[in-house]
N, C-alpha and C positions, 0 to 999 in steps of 0.2 A: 679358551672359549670352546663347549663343549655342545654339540647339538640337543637343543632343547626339543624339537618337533620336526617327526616330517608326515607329506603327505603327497596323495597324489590324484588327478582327476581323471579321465577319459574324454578324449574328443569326442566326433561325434559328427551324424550326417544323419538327415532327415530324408526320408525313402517316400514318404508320402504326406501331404498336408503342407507341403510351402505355404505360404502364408498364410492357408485358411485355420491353420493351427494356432494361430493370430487371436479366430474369432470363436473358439471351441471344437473346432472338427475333430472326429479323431482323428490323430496321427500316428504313421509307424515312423520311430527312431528309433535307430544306430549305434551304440556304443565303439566308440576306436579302441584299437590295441592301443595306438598311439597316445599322448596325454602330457600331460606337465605337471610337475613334481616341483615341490616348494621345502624349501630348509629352513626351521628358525631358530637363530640363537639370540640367546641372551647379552647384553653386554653390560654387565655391571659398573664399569669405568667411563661409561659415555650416557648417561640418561640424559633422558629424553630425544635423543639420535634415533633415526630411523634411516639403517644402512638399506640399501635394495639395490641388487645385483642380478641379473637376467644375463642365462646364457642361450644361443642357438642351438640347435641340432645339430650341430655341428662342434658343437665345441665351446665357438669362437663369443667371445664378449659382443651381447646385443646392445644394453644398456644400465648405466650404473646411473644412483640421485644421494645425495643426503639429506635428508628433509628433517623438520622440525616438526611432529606432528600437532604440537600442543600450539605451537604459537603460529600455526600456517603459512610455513616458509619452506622454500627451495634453496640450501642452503650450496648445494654442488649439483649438476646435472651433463649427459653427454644427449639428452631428450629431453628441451623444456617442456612439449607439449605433455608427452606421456607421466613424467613428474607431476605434473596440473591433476592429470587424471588421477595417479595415485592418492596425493593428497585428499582429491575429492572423494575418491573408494574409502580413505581411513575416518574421513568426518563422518561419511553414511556408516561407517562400524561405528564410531562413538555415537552416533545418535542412536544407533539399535542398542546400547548400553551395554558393548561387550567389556567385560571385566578385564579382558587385557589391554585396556588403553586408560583405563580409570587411575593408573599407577603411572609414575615418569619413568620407568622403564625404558634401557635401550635396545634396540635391536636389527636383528640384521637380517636380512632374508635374502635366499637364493635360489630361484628357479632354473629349472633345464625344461626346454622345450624336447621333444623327441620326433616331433614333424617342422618342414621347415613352416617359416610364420606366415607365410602367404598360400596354404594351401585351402584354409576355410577351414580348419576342423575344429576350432573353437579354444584361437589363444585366450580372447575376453573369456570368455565361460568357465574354462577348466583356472585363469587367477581365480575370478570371481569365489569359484567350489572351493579350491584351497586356502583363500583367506580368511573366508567363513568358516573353514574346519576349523583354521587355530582360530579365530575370533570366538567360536562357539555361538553366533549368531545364525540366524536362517535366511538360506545362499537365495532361496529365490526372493526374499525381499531384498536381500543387499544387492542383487542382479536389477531388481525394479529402478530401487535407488538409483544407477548408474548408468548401466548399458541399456538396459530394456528390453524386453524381445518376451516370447512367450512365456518358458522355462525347461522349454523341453531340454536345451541342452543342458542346464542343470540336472535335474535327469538322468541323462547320458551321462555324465559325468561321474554317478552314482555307481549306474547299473554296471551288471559283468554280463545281458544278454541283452538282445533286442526286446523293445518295450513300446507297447502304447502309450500314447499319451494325449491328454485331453482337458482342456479348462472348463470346470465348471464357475457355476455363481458364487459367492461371497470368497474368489478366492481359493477354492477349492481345485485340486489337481487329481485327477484321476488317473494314474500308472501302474499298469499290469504289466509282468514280464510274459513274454509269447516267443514261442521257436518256431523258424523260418524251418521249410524241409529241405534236405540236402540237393533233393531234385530243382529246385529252386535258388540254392544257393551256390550252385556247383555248376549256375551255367550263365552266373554273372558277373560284371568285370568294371571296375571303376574306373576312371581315367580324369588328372587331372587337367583343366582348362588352359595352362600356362597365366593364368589371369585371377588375382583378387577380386572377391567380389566385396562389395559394400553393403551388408546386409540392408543396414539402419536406411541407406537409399532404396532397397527394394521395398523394405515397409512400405515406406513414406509412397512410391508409387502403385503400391497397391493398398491404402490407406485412401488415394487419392477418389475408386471408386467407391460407389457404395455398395453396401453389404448386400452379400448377395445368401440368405437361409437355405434358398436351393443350394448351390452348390456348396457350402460347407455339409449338408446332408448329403448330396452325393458322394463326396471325397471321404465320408465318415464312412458311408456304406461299403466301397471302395477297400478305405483300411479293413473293414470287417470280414472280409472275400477275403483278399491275402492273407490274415493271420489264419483264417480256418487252417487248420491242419490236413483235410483232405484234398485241398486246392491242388489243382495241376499247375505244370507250367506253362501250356497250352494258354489255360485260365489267366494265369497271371500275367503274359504278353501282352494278352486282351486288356485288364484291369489297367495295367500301368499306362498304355496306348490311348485308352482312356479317360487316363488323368491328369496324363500330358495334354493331349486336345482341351480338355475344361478348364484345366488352369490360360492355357494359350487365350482362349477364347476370350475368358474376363478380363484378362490383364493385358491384350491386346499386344501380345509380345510375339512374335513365329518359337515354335518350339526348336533346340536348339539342335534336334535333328533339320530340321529345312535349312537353315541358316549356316553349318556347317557340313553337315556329312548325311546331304540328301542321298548319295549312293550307299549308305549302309543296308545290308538287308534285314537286320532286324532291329529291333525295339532301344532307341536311345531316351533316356530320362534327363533334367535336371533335378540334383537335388538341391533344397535351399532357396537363396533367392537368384533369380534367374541370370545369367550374363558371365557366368565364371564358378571358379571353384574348381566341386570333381562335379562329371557324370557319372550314370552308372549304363551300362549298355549289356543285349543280350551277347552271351560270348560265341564265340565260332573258332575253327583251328587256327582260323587267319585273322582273330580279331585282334590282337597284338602288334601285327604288322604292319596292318588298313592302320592303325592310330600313330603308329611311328610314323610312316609313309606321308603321315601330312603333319609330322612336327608333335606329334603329343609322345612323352617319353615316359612320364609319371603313368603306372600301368600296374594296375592292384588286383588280386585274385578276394576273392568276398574272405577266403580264410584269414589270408595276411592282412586283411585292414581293419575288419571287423570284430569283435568278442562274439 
């Protein structure tokens, strides 16, 4: 058995426009170093089988299925839930009419994660991007199909630099690549929450108010300040300071600086949806230590996590 395809995604983290990227604002995303990688082969002696093999970052075996795709069966699994989903991901490929399923063809597939799977950066996203590569379908309708969400991190999962991103009407995506400046990059610091967050519950609770046109214009203006290229950092304190207060305020959530690390002294953000994940915070010589010292270990420099 000889590898017929491979491919690979880019995770991803959302820097501005949490949810209002939802309703059109522009957004700045993230492209990760980090990403998932997918194997396919062919198996000639088993058609119609559909092997799928998921490893961790680690190594270690996450989860293995055999499924039947033609006749919508779970045929072995160590994840019924997740099997369920698959299946459901290969029916939305055959309804987009990808030619690799139109044949009883067997096959096997094997991803590696290379972040572990609870850190937010986008296990659904970076399958989604890679099964569409080899499906030869298009990743943000098979994302609609499924998981759902904007498409930014589809996206991200493209790009090799940070990128705007913005929905327009009839479907329409609007993505520019833009470069952060070093001044700006070189005095920020990620840190992960200890905690999952649940994207598809953050929607849903800020789904729950209504649309607000002001603030997706503001958060757009927002993004537009930060990509300028002559922007300070001074400026950008202010901006992101600012965007955390306007999203708190709608969604009626305290920002995740009050609620954990009120004694920081400068600028903490969520990215995403709110409750977990990574932050991003402004750096200091002691910012490192301030986040160990109350239990956060996961601690990223803008170079090492981001493209």
């Amino acid at each position: 058995m000889s590898v017929l395809q491979k491919f690979k995604s880019n995770g991803k983290l959302l820097l501005t426009g949490e949810y209002t990227v939802l309703d059109g604002a522009l957004s700045l995303a993230l492209p990760a170093r980090l990403g998932q990688s997918l194997e396919v082969y062919e198996m000639e002696k088993h058609p119609k089988k559909t092997v799928w093999i998921a490893y961790k970052n680690d190594g270690k075996l996450w989860f293995k299925t055999v499924l039947d795709i033609h006749d919508n069966k779970i045929e072995e699994t160590t994840n019924l839930n997740f099997s369920k989903k698959l299946l459901h991901i290969f029916k939305q490929v055959q309804k987009l009419r990808s030619v690799k399923l139109q044949n009883h063809v067997g096959y096997e597939f094997t991803t590696r994660l290379d972040f572990p799977e609870n850190w937010g950066l986008g296990t659904s996203s970076t399958l989604i991007n890679n099964i569409a590569q080899w499906a030869q379908v298009n990743p943000y309708k098979l994302l609609e199909k499924t998981f759902g969400g904007s498409g930014y991190d589809i996206a991200c999962a493209n790009a090799n630099t940070p990128i705007t991103y913005q929905l327009k009407e009839d479907e329409l995506k609007n993505i520019n690549k833009v470069e952060l400046s070093s001044e700006i990059t070189e005095n920020l610091i990620f840190i992960y929450l200890n905690q999952k967050q649940n994207s598809r519950e953050g929607i849903q609770h800020y789904k729950q108010r209504k649309k607000s046109q002001r603030l997706i214009d503001d958060i757009s203006k927002i993004t537009q300040k930060i990509t300028n290229s002559k922007i300070t950092f001074n400026q950008f304190r202010t901006l992101i300071s600012e965007h955390e207060q306007m999203i708190s305020e709608f969604i009626k959530l305290d920002p995740v600086k009050k609620v954990l690390f009120n004694d920081y002294p400068g600028f903490i953000k969520s990215l995403g949806a709110w409750g977990g994940d990574f932050i991003m915070a402004e750096k200091f010589e002691f910012t490192e230590e301030y986040f160990k010292n109350k239990g956060y270990d996961v601690i990223k420099n803008y170079k090492d996590l981001i493209r």
